[in-house]
C-alpha positions as CSV (number, residue, x, y, z in Angstrom):
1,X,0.0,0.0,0.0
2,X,1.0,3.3,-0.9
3,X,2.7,6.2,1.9
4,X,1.0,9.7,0.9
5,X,2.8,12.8,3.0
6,X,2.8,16.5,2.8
7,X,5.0,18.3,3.8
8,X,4.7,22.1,5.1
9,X,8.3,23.8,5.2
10,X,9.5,25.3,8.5
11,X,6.3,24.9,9.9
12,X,7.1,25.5,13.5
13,X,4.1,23.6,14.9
14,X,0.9,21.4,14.3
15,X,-1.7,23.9,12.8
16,X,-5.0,22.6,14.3
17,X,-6.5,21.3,10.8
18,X,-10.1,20.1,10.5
19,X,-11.2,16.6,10.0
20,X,-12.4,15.4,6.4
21,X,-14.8,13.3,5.2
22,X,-13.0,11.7,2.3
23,X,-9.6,10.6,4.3
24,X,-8.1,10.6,7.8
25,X,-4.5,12.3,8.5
26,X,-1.8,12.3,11.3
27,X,0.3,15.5,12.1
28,X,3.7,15.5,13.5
29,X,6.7,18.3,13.8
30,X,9.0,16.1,13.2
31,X,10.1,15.5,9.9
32,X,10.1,11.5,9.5
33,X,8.1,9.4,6.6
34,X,6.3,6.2,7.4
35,X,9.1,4.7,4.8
36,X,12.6,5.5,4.0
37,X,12.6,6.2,-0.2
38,X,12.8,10.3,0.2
39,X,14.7,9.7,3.8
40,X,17.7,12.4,2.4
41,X,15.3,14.6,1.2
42,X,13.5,15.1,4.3
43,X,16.3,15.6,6.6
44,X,17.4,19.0,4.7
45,X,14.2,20.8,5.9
46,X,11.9,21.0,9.2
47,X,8.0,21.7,9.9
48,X,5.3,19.7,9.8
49,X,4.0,16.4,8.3
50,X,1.2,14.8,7.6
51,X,0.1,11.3,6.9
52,X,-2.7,10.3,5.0
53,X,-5.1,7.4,5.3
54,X,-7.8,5.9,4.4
55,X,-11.1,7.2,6.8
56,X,-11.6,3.9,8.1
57,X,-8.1,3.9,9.6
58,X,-7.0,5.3,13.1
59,X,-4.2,6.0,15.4
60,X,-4.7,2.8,17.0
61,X,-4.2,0.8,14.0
62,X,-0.6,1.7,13.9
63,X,-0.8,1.7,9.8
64,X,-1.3,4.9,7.6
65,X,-1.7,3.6,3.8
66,X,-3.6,5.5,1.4
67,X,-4.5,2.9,-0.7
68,X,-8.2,3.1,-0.4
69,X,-7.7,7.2,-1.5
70,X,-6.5,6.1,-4.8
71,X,-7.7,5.0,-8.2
72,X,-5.8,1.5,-9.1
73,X,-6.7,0.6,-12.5
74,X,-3.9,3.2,-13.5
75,X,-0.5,2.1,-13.1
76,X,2.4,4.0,-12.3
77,X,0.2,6.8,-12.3
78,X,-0.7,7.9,-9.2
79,X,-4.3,9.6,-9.0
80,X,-7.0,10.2,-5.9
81,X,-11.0,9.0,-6.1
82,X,-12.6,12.1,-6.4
83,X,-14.0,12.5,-3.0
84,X,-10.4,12.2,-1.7
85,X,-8.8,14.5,-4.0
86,X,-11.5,17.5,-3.1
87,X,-10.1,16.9,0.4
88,X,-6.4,16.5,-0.3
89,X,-6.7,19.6,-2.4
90,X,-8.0,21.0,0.7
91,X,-5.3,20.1,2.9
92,X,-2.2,20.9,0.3
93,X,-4.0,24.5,0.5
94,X,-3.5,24.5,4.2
95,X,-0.4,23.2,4.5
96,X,0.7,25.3,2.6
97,X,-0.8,28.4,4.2
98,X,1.1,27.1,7.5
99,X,4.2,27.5,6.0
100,X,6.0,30.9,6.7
101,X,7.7,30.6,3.4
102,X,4.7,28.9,1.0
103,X,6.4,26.0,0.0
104,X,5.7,22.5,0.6
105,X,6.2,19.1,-0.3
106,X,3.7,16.6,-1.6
107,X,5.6,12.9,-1.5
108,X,4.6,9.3,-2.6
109,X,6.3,5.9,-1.8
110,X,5.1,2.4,-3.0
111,X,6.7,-0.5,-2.6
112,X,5.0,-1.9,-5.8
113,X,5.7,1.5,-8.0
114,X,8.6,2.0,-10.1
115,X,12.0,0.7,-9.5
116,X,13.2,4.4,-9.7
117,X,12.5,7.3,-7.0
118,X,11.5,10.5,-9.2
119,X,12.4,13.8,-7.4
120,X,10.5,17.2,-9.3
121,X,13.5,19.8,-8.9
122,X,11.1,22.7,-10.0
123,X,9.0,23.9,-8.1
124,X,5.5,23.9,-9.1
125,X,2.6,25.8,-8.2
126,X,-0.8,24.0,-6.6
127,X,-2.4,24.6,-9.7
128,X,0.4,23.1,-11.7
129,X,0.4,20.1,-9.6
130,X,-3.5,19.8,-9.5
131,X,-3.2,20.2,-13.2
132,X,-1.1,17.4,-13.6
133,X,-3.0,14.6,-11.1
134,X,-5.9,15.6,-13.3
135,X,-3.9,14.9,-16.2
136,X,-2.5,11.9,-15.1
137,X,1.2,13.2,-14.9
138,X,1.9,12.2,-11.0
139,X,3.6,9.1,-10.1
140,X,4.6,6.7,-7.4
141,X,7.7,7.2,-5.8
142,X,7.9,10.9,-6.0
143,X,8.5,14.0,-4.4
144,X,6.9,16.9,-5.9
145,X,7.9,20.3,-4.0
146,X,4.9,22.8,-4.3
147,X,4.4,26.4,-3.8
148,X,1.6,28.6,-2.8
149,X,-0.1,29.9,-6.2
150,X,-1.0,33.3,-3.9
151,X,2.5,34.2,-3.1
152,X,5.7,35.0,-4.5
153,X,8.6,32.5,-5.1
154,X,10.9,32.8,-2.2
């Protein structure tokens, strides 16, 4: 099953985010992925992650996989059921609004997904990521660094 994190750069603390119908989510201010791949990656920055889930899962099963948030009939290509994505979309906003700086990171890892880890070097604005998932463009195994489409690059 798929790991699905976000990432809100230099964060300082756990924003108190609302709960969503679509998924379920754990927040921690401390920088460390429920797997290894993107490991390097994520001990260059602090702030705050968050895990997401499927909405039947809790804190008490121990397990955070975002399998039943995705469409599986695609591949490599990694893209949320629509209920999901409205809320995801949601939360990337806010995460990104908790950042002092606007910039975030939106990160995959699947053990069954591509051999090779993908890392987006650009940055990309919400809508630019958005218009890629929609597109089909996103894949397993990725990091994707994201801006705030309402502020300036920093």
């Amino acid at each position: 099953m798929p790991t699905i994190e976000i990432i809100a750069i230099d964060c300082p603390a756990v924003p108190n985010f609302p709960r969503f119908k679509g998924l379920a989510y754990i927040a921690e201010d401390k920088l460390v992925s429920h797997r290894g791949l993107f490991r390097t990656e994520l001990n260059k920055h602090t702030g705050v992650i968050v895990h997401l889930a499927g909405k039947d899962f809790t804190e008490k099963n121990g397990f955070w996989f975002a399998g039943n948030l995705m469409h599986w009939d695609l591949g490599h290509t990694l893209q949320f059921l629509r209920e999901p994505a409205r809320d995801v979309r949601r939360l990337l906003a806010l995460m990104l609004k908790a950042s002092p700086s606007g910039r975030g990171i939106f990160l995959s890892d699947y053990q069954f997904g591509p051999s090779r880890k993908k890392m987006e070097r650009r940055m990309v604005t919400q809508d630019r990521f958005w218009a890629m998932h929609d597109a089909g463009k996103l894949r397993y195994n990725a990091l994707y660094q994201i801006r705030d489409d309402r502020r300036t690059r920093s």
